[in-house]
C-alpha positions in Angstrom: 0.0 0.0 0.0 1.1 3.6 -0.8 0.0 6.3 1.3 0.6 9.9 0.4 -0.3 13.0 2.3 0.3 17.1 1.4 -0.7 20.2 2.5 -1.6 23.3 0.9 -2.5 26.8 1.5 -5.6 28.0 -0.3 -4.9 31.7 -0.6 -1.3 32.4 0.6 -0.4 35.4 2.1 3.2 37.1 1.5 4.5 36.0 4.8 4.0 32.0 3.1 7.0 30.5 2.8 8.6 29.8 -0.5 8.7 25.6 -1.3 10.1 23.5 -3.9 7.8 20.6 -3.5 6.2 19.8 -6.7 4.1 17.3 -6.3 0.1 17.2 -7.6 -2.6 15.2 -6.3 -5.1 14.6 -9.0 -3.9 17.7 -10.5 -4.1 19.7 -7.4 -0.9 20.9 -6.5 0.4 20.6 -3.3 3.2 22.8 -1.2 4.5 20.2 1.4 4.4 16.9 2.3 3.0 16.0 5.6 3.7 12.8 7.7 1.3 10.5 8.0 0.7 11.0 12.3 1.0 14.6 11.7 -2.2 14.2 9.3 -4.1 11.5 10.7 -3.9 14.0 13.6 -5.0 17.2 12.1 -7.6 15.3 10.2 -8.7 14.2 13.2 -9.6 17.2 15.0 -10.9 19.3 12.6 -13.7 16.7 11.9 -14.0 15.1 15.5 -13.5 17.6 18.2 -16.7 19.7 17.8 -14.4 22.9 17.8 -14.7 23.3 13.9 -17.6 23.9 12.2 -18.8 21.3 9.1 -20.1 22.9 5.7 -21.8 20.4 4.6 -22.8 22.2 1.4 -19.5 21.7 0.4 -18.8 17.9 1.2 -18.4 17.2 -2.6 -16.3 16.9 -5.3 -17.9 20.2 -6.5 -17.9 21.8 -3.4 -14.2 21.4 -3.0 -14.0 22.9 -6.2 -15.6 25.9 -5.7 -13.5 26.4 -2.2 -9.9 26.0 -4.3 -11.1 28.9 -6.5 -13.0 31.3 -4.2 -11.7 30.3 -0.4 -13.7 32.8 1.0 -17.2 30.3 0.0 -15.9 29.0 3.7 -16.0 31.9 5.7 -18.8 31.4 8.2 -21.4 34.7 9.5 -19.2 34.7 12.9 -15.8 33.7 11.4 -15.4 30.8 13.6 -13.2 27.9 12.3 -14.6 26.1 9.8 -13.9 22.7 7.4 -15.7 21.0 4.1 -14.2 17.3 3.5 -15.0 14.4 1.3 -13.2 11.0 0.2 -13.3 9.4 -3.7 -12.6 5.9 -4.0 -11.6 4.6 -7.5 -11.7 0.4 -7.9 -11.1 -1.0 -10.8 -10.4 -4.5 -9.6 -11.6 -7.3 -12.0 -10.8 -10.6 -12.8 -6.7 -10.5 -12.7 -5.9 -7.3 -11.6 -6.5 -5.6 -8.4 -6.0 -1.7 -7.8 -7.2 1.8 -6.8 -7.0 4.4 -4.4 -9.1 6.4 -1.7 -8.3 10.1 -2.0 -9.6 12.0 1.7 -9.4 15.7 1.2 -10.3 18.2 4.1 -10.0 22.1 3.2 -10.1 24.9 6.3 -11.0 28.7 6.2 -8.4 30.6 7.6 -10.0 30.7 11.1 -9.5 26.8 11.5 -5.8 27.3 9.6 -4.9 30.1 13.0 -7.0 27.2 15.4 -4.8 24.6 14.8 -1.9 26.6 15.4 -3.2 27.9 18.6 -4.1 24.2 19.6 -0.7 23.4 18.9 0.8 26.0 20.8 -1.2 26.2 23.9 -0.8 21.8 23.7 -3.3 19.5 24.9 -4.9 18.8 22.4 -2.0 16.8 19.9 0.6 14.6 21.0 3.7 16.4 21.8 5.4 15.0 18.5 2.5 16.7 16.0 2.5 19.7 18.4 6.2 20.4 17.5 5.6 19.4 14.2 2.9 22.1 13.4 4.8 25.1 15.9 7.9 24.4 13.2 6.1 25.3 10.5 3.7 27.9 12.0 4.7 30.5 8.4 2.4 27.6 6.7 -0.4 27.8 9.1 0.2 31.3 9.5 0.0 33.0 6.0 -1.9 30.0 4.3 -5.6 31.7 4.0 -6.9 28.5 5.0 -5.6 25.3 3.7 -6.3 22.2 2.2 -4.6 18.8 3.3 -4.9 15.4 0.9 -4.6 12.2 2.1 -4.4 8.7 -0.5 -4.2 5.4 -0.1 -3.1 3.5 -3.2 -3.6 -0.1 -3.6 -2.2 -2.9 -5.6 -3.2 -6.2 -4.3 -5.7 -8.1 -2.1 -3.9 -7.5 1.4 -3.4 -3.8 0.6 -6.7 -3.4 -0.6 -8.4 -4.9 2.8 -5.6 -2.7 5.0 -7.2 0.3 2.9 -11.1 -0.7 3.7 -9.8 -1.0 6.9 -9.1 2.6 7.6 -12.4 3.6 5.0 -14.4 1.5 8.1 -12.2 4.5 10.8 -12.7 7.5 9.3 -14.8 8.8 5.9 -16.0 12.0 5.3 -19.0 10.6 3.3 -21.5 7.8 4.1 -19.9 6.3 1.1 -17.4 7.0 -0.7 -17.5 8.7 -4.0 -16.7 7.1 -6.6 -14.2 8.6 -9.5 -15.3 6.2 -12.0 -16.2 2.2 -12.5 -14.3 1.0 -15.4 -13.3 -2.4 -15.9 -10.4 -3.4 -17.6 -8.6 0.5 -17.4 -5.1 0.1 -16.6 -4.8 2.8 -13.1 -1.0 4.1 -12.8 -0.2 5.9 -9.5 1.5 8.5 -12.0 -1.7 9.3 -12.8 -2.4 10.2 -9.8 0.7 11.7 -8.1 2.4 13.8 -10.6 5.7 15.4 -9.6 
């Protein structure tokens, strides 16, 4: 199994700090990688503590859409920290081939982005390890306008695929996840997927 996670600011700010990552999730691209505790983590509280409030109008495909080109769509009436999220799955397993991927995104308004930091800071809330991790790059979470952060699960074989159903069972954004498309026989690359 291939996991991949990245971060991204929606509308930087000049204070953002300069990256050479170049790396494009489903032709989104992304401006640093993040480690899989550190996003499993941030996921995590954004969409379970109660402290950040759900759009669910915008728990699509569509929806994330329209927040990547007008992030202000996720400003709430008071400004208080909000999130829109949803998950794709693409299978195209058949008769001697088995492969796909889940894709999880979650985008912030800038509220949540300056949240998280403050949880971070004031501790608590994270383990120590993602605490540190976030206070070391405050600039992102700082000067991001918000952010977006991607999570994907790619999966080549049986065991991979159950490991990856596993963690759908944990945590999904959706009742069910959305599927990309249903085409038997396509050959899926993870280039297609990843670019860099």
């Amino acid at each position: 199994m291939i996991r991949y996670d990245a971060f991204r600011a929606l509308k930087s700010d000049v204070g953002y700090p300069l990256t050479l990552f170049n790396v494009s999730l489903s032709e989104v691209k992304f401006d640093l990688p993040l480690p899989p505790p550190i996003c499993d983590a941030i996921m995590d509280v954004l969409s379970r503590s109660g402290n950040f409030e759900r759009v669910d109008k915008f728990c699509t495909l569509p929806g994330m859409s329209k927040i990547r080109s007008e992030p202000k769509v996720l400003q709430t009436a008071d400004l208080s920290p909000a999130y829109a999220g949803c998950d794709v799955l693409e299978d195209i397993t058949g008769d001697d081939l088995v492969i796909g991927y889940v894709h999880y995104m979650i985008a912030v308004n800038e509220s949540a982005a300056r949240e998280v930091l403050r949880l971070a800071v004031e501790g608590g809330t994270f383990q120590k390890e993602v605490d540190v991790w976030i206070i070391n790059h405050t600039a992102y979470f700082s000067y991001c306008g918000g952010f977006e952060i991607a999570r994907m699960f790619c999966y080549s074989d049986v065991d991979e695929k159950a490991n990856v159903n596993g963690f759908i069972d944990r945590f999904a954004f959706n009742d069910e996840p959305n599927p990309l498309a249903d085409i038997p026989g396509r050959k899926l690359r993870f280039r297609d997927m990843v670019n860099g």
